[in-house]
N, C-alpha and C positions, 0 to 999 in steps of 0.2 A: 185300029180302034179309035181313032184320032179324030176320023171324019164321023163317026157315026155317033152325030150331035144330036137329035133327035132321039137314042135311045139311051141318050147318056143323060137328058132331062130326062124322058118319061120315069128313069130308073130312078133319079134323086125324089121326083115329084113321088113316086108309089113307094119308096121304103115306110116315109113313118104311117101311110096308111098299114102296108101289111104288118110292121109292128104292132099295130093299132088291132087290128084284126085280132091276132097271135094274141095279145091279150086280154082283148074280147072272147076268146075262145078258153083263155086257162079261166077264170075268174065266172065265164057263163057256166065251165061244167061240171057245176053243183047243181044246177038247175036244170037243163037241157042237153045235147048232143055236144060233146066236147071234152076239152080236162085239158092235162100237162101232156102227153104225148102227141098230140093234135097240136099246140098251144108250140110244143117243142120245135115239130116238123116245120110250122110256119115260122119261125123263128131261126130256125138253119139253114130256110129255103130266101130268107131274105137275105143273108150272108152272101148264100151262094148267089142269088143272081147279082150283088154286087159284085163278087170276084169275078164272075163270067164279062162282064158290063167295063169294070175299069181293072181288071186283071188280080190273080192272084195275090202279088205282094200288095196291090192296094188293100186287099181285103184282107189281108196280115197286117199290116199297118192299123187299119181299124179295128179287128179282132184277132190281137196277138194268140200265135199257140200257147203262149204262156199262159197266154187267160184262159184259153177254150180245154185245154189237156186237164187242170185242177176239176173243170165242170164236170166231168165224168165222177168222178169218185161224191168230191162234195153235194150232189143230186142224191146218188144213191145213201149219202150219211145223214143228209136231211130229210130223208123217207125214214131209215130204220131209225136214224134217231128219233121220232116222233113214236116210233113204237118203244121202246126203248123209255123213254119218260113216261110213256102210259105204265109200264111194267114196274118202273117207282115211284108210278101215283097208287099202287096196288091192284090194278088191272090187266084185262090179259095183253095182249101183243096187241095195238092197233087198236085198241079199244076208246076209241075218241072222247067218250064221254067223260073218261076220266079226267082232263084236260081240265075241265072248268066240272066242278062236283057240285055247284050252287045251280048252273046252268046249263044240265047237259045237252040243249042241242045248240047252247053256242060253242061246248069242247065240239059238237059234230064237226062243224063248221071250220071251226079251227085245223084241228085235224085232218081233214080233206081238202081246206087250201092247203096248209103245211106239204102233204103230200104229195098235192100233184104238182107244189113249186118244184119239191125236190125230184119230179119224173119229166118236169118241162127241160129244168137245168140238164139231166145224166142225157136228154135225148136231143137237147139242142147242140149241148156239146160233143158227144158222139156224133150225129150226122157231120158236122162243121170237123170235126177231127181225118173222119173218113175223105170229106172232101176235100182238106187240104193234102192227105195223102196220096189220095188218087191223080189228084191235078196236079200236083209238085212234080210228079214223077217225067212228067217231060214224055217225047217225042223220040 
């Protein structure tokens, strides 16, 4: 990996674009083709080509399991929790509008970022969990 200098810049130059991307993609899809699972996958897929690029423990170095293992649960608790407060704002499950009752389509809005932060988190961190699983496991 030592000599392959060339794809050890192009990798540094394209992370914060595909970050950039990633969330261009969670933030565009309220409007267009996209959300948190798309938004997610870009965002695990930047990990991984760093750990392919400058190896596994580098890319545990920079995204500890300790950080990526909590993003599973906390994704998913920041989806239902948002239903969860609509249900003691006295609306049904998901019910976004409840959120803001002065301005329902800024609770929309809210509500569906909320959401698909918490589907970007449960699916970046799972992919990123899978691959440190798979690739830890050696030869």
């Amino acid at each position: 990996m030592k000599l392959d200098l060339i794809l050890r810049i192009a990798t540094k130059l394209l992370l914060p674009f595909i970050l950039l991307f990633g969330l261009y993609v969670q933030f565009h899809g309220d409007y267009g083709p996209g959300g948190g699972f798309q938004a997610g996958v870009i965002a695990a897929a930047m990990v991984i080509l760093y750990a392919i690029t400058f190896g596994l423990e580098a890319a545990k170095r920079a995204v500890p399991p300790a950080v990526v293992e909590p993003m599973i649960p906390l994704g998913v608790l920041l989806f239902a929790g948002v239903g969860v407060v609509t249900m003691l704002l006295g609306d049904n499950y998901l019910a976004y509008n409840a959120l803001d009752p002065h301005n329902p389509a800024h609770g929309q809005h809210l509500g569906i970022l909320l959401v698909e932060l918490g589907v970007l988190i449960t699916v970046a961190g799972t992919m990123i969990a899978l691959f440190y699983a798979f690739a830890g496991r050696g030869r």
